[in-house]
C-alpha positions as CSV (number, residue, x, y, z in Angstrom):
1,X,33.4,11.7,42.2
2,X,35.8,9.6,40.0
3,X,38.7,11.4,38.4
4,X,39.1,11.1,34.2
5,X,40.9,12.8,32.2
6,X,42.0,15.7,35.0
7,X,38.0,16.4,34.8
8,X,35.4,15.0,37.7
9,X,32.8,12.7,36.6
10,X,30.1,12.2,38.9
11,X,27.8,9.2,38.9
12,X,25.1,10.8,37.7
13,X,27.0,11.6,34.4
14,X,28.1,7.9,34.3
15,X,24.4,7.4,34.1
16,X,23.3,9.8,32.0
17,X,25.9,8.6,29.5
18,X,24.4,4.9,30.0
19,X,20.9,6.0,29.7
20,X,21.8,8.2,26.2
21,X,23.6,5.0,25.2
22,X,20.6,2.4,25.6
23,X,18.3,5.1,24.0
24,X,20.3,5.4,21.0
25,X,20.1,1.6,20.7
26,X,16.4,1.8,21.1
27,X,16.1,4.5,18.6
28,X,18.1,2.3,16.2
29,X,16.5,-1.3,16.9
30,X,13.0,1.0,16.8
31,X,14.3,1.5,12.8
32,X,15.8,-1.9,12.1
33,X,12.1,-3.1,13.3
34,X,10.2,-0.3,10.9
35,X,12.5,-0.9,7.6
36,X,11.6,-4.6,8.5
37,X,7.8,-3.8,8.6
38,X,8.0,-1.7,5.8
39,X,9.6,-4.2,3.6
40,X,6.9,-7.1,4.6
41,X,4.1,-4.2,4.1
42,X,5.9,-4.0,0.4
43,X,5.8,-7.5,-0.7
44,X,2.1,-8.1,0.4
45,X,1.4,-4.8,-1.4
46,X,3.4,-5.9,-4.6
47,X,1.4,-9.3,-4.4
48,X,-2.1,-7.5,-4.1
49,X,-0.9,-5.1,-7.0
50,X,0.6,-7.8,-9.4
51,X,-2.7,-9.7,-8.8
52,X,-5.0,-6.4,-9.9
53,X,-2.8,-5.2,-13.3
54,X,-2.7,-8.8,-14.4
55,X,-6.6,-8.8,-14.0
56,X,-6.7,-5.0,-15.9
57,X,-4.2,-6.3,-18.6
58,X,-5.9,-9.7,-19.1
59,X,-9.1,-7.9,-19.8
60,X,-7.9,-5.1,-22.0
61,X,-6.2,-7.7,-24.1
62,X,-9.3,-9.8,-24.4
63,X,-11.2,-6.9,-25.3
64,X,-8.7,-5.8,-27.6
65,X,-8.1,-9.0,-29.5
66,X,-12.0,-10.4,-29.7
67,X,-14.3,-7.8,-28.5
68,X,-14.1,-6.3,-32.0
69,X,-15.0,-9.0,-33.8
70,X,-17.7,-10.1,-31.3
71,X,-19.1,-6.8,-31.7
72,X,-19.3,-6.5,-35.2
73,X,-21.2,-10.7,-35.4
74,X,-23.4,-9.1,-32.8
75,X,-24.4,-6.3,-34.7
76,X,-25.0,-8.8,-38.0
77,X,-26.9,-11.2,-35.7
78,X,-29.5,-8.1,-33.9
79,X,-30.0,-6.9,-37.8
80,X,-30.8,-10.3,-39.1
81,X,-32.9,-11.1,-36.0
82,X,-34.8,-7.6,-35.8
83,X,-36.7,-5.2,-38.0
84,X,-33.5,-2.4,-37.2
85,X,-31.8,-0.9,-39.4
86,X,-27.7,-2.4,-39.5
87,X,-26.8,1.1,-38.2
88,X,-28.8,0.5,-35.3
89,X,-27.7,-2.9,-34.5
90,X,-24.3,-2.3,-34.8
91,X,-25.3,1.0,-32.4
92,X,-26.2,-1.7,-29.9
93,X,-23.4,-3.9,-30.2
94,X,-21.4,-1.1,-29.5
95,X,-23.1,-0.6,-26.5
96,X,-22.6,-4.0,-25.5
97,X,-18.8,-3.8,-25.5
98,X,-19.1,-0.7,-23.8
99,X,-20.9,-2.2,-20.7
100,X,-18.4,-5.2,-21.2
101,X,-15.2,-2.7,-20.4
102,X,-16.3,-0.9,-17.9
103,X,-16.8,-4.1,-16.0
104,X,-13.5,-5.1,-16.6
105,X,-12.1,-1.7,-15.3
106,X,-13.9,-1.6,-12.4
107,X,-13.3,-5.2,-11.7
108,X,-9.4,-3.5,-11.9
109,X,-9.9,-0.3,-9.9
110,X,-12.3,-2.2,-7.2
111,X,-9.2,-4.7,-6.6
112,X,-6.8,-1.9,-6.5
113,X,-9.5,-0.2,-3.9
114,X,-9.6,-3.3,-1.8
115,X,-5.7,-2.9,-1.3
116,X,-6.0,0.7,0.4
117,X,-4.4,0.0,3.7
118,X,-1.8,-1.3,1.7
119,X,1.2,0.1,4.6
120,X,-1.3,0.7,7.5
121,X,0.7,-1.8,9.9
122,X,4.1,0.2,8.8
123,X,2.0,3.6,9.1
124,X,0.6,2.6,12.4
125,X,3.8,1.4,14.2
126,X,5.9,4.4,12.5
127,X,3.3,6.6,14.6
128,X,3.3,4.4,17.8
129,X,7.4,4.6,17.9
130,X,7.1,8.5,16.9
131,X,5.0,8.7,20.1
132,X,7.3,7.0,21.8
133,X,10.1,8.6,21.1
134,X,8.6,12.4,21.8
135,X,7.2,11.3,24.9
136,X,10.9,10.2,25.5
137,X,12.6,13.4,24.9
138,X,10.2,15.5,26.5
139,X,9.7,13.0,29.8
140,X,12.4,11.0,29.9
141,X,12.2,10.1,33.6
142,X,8.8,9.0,33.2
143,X,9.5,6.8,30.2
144,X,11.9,5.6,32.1
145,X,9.6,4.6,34.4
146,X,6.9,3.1,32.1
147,X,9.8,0.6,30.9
């Protein structure tokens, strides 16, 4: 026993107080490493998502600015080419532009789709160091061990 303070200490409490001090320095190089992961995860999301509303907005623009106009020479053409009626044509034209945007928003939403796992190495290590860390408190000797 080593006498501190007018209280014994005993090795093993000089031990215990190492081993809570190099876990708290795990615990807090395990967070350094997530908020690290996380921000990476982030950017490559960001990049993915920049990439899909750029597609969605380049598309809505297009179809905003000329679809209208396309639509509407469309519906002349089919009238002057075919027996219909111009009703009719223009029905069709319609139709057209119709089939035209829902390409271009499922072009969108299929790119947005493709990004799902946007934080799944974040996710993944978050619940490996959770692991860790309950298996820790609740065994420390063997975790000790396993190091």
């Amino acid at each position: 026993m080593i006498e501190h303070n007018g209280q014994a200490t005993t090795s093993s409490e000089r031990v215990l107080g190492q081993s809570v001090s190099r876990f708290g320095s795990d615990i807090l190089t395990l967070m350094e490493l997530q908020a690290e992961l996380l921000q990476l995860d982030l950017k490559e999301w960001a990049a993915g998502f920049i990439k899909s509303m750029i597609a969605l907005a380049t598309g809505l623009v297009i179809l905003l600015a000329s679809l209208p106009v396309l639509l509407m020479s469309l519906g002349y053409y089919i009238n002057g080419s075919t027996s219909l009626s111009l009703g009719s044509s223009m029905l069709i034209a319609a139709a057209v532009g119709v089939v035209i945007a829902l390409c271009l928003a499922g072009l969108g939403v299929w790119l947005m789709k493709r990004d799902k796992g946007v934080l799944h190495r974040c996710s993944s290590e978050l619940k490996h160091n959770v692991r860790w860390l309950k298996q820790v408190l609740s065994r420390p000797s063997a975790a000790a061990r396993a190091e």
